[in-house]
C-alpha positions as YAML, in Angstrom:
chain: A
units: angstrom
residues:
- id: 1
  name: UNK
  ca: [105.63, 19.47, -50.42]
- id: 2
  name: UNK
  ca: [102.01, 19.23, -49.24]
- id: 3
  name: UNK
  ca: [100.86, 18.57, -45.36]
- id: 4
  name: UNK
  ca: [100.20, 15.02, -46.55]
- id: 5
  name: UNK
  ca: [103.49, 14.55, -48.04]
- id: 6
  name: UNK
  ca: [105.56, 15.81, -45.20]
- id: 7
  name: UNK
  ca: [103.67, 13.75, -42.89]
- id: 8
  name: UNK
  ca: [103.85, 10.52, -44.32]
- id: 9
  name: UNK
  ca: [107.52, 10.84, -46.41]
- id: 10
  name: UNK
  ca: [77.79, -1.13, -76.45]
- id: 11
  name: UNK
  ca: [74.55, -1.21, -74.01]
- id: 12
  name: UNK
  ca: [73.22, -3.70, -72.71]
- id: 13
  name: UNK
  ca: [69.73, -3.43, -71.29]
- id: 14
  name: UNK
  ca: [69.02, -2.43, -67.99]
- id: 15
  name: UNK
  ca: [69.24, -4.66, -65.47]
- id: 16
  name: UNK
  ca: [71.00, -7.60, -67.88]
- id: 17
  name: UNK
  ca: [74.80, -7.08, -65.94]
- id: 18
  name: UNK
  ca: [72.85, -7.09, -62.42]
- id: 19
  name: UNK
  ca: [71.10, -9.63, -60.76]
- id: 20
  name: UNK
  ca: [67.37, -7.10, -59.54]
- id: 21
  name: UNK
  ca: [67.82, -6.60, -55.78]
- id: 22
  name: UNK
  ca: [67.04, -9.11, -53.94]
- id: 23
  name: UNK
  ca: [67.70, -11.75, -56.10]
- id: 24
  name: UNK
  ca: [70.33, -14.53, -56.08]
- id: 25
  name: UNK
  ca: [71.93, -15.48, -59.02]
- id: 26
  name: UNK
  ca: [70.14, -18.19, -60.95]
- id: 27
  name: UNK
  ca: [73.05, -21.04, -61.92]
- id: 28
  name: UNK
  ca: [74.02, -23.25, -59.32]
- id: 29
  name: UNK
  ca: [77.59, -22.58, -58.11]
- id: 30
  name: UNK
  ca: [77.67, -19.06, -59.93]
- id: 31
  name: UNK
  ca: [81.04, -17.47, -59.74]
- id: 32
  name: UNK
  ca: [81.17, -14.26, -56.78]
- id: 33
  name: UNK
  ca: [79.53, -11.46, -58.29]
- id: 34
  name: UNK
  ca: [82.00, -9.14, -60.37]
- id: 35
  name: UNK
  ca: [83.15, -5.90, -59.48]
- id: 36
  name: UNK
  ca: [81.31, -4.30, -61.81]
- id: 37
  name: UNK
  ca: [78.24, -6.59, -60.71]
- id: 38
  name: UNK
  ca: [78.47, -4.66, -57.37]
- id: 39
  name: UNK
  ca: [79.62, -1.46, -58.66]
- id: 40
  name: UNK
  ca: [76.10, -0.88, -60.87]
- id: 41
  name: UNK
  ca: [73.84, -2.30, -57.99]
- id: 42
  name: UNK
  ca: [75.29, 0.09, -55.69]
- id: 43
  name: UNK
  ca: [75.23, 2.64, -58.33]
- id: 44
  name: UNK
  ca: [71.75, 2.01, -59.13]
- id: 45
  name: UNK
  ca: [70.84, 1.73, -55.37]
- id: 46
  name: UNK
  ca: [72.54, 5.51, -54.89]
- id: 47
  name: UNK
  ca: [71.52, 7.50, -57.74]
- id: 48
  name: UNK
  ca: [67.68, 5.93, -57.08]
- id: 49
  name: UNK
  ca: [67.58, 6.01, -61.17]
- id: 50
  name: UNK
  ca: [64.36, 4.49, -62.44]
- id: 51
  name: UNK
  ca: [62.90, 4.92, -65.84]
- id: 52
  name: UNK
  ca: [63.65, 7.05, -68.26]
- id: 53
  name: UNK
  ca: [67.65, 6.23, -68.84]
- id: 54
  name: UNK
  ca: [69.36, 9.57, -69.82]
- id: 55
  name: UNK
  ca: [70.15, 9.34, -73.34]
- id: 56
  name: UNK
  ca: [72.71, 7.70, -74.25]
- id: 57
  name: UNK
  ca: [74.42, 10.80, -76.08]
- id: 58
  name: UNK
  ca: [74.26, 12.35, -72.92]
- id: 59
  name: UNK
  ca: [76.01, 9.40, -71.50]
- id: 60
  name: UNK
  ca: [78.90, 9.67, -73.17]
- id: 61
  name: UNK
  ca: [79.00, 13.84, -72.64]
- id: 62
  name: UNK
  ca: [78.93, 13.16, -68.79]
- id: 63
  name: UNK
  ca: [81.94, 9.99, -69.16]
- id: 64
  name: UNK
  ca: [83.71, 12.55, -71.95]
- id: 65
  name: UNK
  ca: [83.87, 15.29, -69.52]
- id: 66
  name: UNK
  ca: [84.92, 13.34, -66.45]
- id: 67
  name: UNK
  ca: [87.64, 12.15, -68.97]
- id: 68
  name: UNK
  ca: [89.16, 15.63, -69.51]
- id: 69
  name: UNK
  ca: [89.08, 16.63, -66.18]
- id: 70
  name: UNK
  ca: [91.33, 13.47, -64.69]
- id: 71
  name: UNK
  ca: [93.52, 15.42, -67.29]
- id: 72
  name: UNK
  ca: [93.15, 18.31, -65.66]
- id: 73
  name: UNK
  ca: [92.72, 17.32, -61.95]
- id: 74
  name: UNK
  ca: [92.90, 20.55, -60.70]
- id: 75
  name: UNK
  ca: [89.20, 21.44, -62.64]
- id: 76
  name: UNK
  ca: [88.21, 18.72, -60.96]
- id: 77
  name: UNK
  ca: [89.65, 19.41, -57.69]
- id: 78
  name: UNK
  ca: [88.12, 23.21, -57.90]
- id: 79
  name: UNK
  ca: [84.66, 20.88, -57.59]
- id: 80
  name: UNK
  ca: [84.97, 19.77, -54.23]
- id: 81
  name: UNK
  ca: [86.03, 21.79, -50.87]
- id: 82
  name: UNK
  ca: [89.71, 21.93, -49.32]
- id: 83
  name: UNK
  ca: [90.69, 20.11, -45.94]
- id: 84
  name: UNK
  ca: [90.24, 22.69, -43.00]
- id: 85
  name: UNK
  ca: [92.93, 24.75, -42.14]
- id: 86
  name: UNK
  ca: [93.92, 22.99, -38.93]
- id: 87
  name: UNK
  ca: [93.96, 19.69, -39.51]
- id: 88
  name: UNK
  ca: [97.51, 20.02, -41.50]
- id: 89
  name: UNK
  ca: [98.59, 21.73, -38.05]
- id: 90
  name: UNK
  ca: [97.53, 18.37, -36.18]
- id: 91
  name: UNK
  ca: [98.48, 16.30, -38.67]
- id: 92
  name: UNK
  ca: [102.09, 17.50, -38.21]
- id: 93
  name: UNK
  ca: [101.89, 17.19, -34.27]
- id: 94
  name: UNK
  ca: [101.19, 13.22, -35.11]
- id: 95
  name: UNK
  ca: [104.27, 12.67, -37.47]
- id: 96
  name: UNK
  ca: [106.69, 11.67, -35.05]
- id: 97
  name: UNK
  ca: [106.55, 8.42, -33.16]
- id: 98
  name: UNK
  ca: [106.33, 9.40, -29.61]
- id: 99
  name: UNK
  ca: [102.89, 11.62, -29.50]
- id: 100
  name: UNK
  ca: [102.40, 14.43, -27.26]
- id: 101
  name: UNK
  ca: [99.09, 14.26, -25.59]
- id: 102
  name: UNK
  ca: [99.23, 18.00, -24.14]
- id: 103
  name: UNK
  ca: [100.36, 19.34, -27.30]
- id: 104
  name: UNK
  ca: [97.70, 17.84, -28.81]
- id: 105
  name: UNK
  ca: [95.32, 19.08, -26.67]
- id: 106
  name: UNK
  ca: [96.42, 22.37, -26.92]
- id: 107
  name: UNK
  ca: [96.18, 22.81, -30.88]
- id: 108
  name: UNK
  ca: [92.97, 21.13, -30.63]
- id: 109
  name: UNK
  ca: [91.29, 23.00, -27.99]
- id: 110
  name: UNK
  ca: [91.55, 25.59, -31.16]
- id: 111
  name: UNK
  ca: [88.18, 24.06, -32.73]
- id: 112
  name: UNK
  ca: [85.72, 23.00, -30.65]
- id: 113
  name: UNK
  ca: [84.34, 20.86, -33.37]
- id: 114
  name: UNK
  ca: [86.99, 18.90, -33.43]
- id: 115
  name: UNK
  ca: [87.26, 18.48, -29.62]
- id: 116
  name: UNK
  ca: [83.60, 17.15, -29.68]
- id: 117
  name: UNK
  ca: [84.39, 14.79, -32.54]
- id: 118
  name: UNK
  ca: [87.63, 13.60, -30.18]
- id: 119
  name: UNK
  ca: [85.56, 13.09, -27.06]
- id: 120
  name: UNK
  ca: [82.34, 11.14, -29.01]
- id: 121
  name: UNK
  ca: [84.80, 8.41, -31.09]
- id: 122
  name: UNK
  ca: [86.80, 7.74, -27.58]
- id: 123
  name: UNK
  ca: [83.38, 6.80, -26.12]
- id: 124
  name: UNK
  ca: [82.40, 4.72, -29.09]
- id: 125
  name: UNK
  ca: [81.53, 0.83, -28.02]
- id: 126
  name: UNK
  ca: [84.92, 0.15, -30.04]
- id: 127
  name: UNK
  ca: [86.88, 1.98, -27.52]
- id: 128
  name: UNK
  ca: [84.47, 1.00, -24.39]
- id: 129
  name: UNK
  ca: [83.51, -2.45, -24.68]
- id: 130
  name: UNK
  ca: [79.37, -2.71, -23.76]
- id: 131
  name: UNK
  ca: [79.78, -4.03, -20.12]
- id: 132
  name: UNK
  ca: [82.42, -0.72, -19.34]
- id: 133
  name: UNK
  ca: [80.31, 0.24, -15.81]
- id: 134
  name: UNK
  ca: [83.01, 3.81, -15.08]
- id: 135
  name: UNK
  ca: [81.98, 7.13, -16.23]
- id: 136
  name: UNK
  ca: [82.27, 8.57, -19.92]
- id: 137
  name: UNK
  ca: [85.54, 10.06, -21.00]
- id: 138
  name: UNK
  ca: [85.73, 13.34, -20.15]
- id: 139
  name: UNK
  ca: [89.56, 14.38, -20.24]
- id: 140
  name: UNK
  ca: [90.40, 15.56, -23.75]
- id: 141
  name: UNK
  ca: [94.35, 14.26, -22.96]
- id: 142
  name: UNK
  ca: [92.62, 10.65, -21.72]
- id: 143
  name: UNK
  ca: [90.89, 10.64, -24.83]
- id: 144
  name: UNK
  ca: [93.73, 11.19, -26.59]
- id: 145
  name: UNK
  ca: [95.74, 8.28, -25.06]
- id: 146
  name: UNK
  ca: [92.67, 5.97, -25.18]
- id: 147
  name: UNK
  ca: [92.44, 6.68, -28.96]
- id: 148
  name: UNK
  ca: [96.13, 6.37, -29.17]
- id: 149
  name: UNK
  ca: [98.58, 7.94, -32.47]
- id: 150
  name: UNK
  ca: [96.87, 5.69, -35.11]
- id: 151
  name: UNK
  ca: [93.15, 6.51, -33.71]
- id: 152
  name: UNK
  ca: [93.83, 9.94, -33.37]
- id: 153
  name: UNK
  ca: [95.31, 10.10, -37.20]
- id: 154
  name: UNK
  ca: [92.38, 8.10, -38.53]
- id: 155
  name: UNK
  ca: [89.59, 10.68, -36.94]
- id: 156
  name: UNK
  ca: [91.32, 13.61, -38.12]
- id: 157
  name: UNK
  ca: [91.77, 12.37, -41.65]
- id: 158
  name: UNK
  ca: [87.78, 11.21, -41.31]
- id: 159
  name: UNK
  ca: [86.97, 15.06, -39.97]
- id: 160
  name: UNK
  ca: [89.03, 16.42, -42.94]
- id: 161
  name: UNK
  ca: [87.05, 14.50, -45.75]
- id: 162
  name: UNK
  ca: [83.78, 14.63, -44.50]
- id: 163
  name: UNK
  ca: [83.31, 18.36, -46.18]
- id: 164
  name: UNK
  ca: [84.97, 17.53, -49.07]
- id: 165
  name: UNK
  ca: [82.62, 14.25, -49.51]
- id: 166
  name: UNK
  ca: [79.50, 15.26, -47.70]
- id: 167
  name: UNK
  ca: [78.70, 18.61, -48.50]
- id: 168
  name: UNK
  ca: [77.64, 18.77, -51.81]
- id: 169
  name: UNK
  ca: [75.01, 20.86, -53.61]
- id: 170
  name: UNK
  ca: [72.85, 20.48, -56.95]
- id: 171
  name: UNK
  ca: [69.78, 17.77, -56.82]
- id: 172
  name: UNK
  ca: [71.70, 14.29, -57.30]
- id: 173
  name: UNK
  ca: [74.95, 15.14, -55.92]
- id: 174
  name: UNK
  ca: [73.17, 16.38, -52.60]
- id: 175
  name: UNK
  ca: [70.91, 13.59, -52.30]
- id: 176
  name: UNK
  ca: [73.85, 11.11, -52.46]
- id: 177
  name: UNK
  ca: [76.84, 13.00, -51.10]
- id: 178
  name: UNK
  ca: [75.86, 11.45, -47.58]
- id: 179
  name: UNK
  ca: [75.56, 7.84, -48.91]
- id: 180
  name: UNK
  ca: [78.95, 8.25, -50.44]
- id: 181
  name: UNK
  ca: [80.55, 9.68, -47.29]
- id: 182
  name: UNK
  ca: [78.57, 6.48, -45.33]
- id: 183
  name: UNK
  ca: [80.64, 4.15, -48.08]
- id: 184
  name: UNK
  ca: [83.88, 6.27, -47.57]
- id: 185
  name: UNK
  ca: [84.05, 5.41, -43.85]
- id: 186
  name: UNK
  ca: [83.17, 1.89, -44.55]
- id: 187
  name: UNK
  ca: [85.23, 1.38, -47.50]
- id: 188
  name: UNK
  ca: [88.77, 3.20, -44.93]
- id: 189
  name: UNK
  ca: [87.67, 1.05, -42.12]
- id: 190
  name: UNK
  ca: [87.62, -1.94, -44.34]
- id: 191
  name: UNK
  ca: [90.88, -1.38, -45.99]
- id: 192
  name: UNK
  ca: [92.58, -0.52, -43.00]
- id: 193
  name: UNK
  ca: [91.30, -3.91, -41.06]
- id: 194
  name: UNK
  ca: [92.61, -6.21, -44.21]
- id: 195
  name: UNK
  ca: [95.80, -4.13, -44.94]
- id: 196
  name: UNK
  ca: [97.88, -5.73, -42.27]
- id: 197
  name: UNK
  ca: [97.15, -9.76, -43.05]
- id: 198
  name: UNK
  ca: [98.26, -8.51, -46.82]
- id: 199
  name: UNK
  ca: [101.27, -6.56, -45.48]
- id: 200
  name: UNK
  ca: [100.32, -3.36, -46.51]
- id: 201
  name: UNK
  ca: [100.15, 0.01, -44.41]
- id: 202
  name: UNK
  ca: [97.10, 0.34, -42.50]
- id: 203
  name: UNK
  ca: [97.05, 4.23, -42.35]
- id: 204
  name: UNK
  ca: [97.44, 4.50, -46.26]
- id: 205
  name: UNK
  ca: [94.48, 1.88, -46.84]
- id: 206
  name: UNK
  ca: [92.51, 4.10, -44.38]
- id: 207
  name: UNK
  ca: [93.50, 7.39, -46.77]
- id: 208
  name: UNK
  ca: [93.11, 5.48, -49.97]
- id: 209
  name: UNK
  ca: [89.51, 4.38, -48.53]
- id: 210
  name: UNK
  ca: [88.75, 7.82, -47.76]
- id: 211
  name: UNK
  ca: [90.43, 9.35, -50.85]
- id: 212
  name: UNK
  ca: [88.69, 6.92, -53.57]
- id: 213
  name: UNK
  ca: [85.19, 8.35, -53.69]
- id: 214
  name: UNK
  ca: [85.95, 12.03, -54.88]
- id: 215
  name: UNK
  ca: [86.42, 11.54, -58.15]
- id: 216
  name: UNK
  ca: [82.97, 9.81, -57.27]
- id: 217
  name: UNK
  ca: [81.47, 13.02, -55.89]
- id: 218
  name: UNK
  ca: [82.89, 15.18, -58.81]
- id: 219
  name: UNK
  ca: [81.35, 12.53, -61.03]
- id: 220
  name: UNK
  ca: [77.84, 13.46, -59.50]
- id: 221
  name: UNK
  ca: [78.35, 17.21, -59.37]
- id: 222
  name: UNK
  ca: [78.97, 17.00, -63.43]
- id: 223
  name: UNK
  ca: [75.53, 14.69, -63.63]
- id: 224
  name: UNK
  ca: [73.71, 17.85, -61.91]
- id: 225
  name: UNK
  ca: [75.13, 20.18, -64.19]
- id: 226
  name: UNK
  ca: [74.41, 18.25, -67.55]
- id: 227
  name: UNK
  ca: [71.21, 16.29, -66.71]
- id: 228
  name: UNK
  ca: [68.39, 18.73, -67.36]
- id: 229
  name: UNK
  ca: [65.66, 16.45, -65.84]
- id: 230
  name: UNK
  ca: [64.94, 14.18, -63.53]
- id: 231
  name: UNK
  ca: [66.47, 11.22, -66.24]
- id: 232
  name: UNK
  ca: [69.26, 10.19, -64.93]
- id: 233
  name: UNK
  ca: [72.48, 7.94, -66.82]
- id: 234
  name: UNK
  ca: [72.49, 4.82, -65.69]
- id: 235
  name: UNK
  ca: [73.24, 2.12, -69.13]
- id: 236
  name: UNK
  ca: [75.96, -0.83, -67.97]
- id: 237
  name: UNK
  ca: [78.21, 1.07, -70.33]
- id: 238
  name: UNK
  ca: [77.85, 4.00, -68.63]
- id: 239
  name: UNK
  ca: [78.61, 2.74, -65.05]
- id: 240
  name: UNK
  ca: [81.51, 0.98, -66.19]
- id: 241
  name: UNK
  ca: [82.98, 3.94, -67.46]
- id: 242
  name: UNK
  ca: [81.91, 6.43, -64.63]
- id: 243
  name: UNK
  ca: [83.97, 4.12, -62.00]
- id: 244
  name: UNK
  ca: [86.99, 3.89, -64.36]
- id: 245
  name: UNK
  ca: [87.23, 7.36, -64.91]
- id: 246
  name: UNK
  ca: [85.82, 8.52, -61.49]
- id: 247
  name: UNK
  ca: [88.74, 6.37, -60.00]
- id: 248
  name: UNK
  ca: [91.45, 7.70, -62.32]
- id: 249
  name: UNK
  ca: [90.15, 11.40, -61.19]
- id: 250
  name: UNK
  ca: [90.54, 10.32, -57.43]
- id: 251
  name: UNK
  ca: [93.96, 9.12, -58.08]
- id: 252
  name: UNK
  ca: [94.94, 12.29, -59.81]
- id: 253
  name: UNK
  ca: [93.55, 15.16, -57.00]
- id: 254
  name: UNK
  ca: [95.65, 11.97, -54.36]
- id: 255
  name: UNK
  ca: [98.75, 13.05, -56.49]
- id: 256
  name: UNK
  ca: [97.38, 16.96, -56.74]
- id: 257
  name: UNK
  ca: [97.09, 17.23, -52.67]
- id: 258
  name: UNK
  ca: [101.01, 15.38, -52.46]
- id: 259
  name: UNK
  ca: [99.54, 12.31, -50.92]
- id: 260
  name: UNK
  ca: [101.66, 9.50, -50.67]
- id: 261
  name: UNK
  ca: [102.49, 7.76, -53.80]
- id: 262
  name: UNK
  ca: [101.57, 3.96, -52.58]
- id: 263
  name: UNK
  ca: [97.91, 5.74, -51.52]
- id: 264
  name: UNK
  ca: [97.77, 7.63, -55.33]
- id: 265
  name: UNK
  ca: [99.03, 4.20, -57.07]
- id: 266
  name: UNK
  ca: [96.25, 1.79, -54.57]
- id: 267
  name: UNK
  ca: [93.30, 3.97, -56.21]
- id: 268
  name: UNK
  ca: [94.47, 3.80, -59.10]
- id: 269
  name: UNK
  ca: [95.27, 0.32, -60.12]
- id: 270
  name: UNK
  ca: [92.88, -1.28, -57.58]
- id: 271
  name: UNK
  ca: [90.38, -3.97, -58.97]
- id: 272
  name: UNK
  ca: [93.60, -5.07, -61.43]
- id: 273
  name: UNK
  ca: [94.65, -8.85, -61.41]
- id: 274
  name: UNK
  ca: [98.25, -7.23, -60.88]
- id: 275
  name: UNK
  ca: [97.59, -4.94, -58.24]
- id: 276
  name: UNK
  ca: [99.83, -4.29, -55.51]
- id: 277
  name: UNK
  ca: [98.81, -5.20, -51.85]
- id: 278
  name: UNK
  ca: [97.05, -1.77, -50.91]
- id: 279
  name: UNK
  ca: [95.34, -1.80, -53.89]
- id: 280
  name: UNK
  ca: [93.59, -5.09, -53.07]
- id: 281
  name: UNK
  ca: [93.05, -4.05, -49.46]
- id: 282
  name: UNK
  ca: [90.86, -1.29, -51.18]
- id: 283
  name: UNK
  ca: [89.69, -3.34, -53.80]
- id: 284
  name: UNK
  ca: [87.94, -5.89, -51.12]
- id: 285
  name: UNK
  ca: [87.59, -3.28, -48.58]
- id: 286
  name: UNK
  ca: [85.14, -1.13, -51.21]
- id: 287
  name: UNK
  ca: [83.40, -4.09, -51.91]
- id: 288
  name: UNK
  ca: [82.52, -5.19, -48.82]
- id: 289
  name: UNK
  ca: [81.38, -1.48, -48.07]
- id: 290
  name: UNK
  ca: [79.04, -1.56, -50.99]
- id: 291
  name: UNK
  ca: [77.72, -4.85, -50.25]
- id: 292
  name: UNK
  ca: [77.30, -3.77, -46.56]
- id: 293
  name: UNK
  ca: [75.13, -0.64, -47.50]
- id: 294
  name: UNK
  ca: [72.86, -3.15, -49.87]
- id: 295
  name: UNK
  ca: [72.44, -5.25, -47.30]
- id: 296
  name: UNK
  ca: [71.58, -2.69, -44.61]
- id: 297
  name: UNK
  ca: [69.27, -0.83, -47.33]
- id: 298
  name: UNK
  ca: [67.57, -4.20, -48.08]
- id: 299
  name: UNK
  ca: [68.69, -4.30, -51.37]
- id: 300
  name: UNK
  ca: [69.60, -7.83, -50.34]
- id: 301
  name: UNK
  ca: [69.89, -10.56, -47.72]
- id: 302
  name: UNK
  ca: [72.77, -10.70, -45.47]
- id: 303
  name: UNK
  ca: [73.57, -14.48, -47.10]
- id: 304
  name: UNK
  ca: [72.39, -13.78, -50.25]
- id: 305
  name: UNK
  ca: [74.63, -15.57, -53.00]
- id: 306
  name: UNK
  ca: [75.27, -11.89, -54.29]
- id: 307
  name: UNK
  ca: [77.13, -10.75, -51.18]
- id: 308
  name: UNK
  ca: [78.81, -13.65, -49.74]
- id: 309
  name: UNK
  ca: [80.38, -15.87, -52.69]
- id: 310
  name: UNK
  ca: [84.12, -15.06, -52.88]
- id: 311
  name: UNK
  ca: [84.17, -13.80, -49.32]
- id: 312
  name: UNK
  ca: [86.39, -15.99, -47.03]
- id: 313
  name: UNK
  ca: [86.29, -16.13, -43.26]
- id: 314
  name: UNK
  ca: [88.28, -12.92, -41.91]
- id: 315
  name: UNK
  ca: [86.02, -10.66, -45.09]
- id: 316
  name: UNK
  ca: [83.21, -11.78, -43.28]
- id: 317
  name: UNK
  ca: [84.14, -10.91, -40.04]
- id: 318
  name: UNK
  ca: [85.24, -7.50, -41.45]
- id: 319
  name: UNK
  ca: [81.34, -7.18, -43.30]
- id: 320
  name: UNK
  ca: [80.12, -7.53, -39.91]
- id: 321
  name: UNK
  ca: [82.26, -4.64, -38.19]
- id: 322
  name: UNK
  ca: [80.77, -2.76, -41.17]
- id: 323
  name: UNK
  ca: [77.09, -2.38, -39.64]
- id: 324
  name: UNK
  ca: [75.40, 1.10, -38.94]
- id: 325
  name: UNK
  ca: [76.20, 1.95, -35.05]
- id: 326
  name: UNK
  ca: [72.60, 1.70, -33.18]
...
């Protein structure tokens, strides 16, 4: 059993499926924008893909290739680092219920990279509201309590994907490797903020936010190695099919690294009218990530028509926790 296991148990033209940035919808009382809606304005945003389209033939070598390897996850996986070797060791140390603060300490006084991560999110505004007057925290074992078991497990399993998202090489996939770990963090923080009102378990929508974008990255990584110019795929047919099988791939390397099955299963079937309650704590929580990167990139206004139809009190609230940190 992996560390994760044993501690948890035809085209259309361009631009016809997307309203141009900026832009509301033109029919009064249009219906929320569609998942795929956002998906190809966000994709469109990312991959900055302006005339010339890839052609189409290439297209469907890039989708027929991501295909085979969510058949083969372990191709796929081979595309994208491993988690550091200590985090497992941590990991473990947070699996029972009652956590030990000097234990902690101890295994992570064995990276200093992680200690600095440890002391910078315990003196986040989150943690210390704005009018907090005392000195910064400067006890690794008070940041530990401060962050408390949940904190501490969501920072380690953001320091373990950040390589395996960020840090990517070849033209496109380095260019947007960052953006995509900027959606990743949005996207877990999301999930994990509308798991509870749906019942679900706000650790595994944190892991299933994290966990959706590799097949994402791998996805990119395979448009670097077939792309020979700077034309890059971006038909609605194609972007449908790169976040179906993209997704699938993410849910199979989930199942490949023995995550839990409910976090495997959420990637997998969310967006689906059936979808169990994870899955639509993703579902929403990756939409309102996108939307909050468009907004923040000017892609659109913050009450645009395009980001705020279909969104009901508590999303919003949750699209405003999203903004970049000044």
């Amino acid at each position: 059993m992996g560390w994760f296991g044993k501690l948890l148990g035809g085209a259309q033209a361009p631009g016809t499926g997307t309203p141009p940035p900026g832009t509301a919808p033109d029919a009064l009382d249009a219906a929320p924008a569609t998942a795929f809606e956002i998906d190809a304005a966000w994709y469109r945003w990312l991959a900055a893909a302006p005339p010339p389209r890839a052609p189409a033939q290439l297209e469907l070598r890039i989708l027929d290739e991501l295909a085979r390897l969510a058949q083969a996850p372990v191709a796929g996986a081979a595309l994208v680092p491993r988690v550091p070797e200590i985090i497992p060791q941590l990991m473990r140390t947070l699996q029972g219920e009652d956590m030990n603060a000097a234990e902690l300490s101890r295994q992570l006084s064995q990276d200093m990279v992680l200690v600095a991560e440890v002391y910078r999110e315990a003196n986040r505004p989150a943690y210390l509201p704005r009018y907090h007057s005392g000195p910064p925290i400067n006890s690794i074992q008070g940041a530990i309590m401060l962050l408390g078991q949940n904190g501490m497990r969501m920072l380690l399993a953001r320091v373990a994907f950040r390589p395996i998202v960020s840090m990517q090489s070849g033209r496109v996939a380095r260019r947007t490797a960052p953006l995509i770990w900027r959606q990743s963090e949005k996207n877990a923080l999301a999930a994990s903020l509308l798991a509870p009102g749906l019942r679900a378990n706000a650790f595994d929508a944190y892991l299933a936010g994290l966990m959706e974008n590799v097949g994402l990255v791998v996805a990119f990584r395979l448009i670097d190695q077939l792309c020979p110019d700077e034309a890059l795929p971006w038909s609605d047919p194609f972007i449908a099919g790169l976040f179906l099988h993209a997704r699938t791939l993410s849910a199979c390397i989930a199942r490949l690294w023995e995550f839990p099955e409910t976090v495997a299963a959420a990637i997998e079937a969310a967006g689906r009218p059936d979808a169990p309650v994870l899955a639509q704590a993703l579902a929403m929580g990756g939409r309102l990530a996108k939307l909050r990167m468009l907004v923040d990139a000017a892609e659109y206004a913050p009450d645009d028509p395009f980001v705020v139809d279909g969104l009901d009190e508590a999303a919003l609230a949750i699209f405003e926790k999203l903004r970049d940190e000044e």
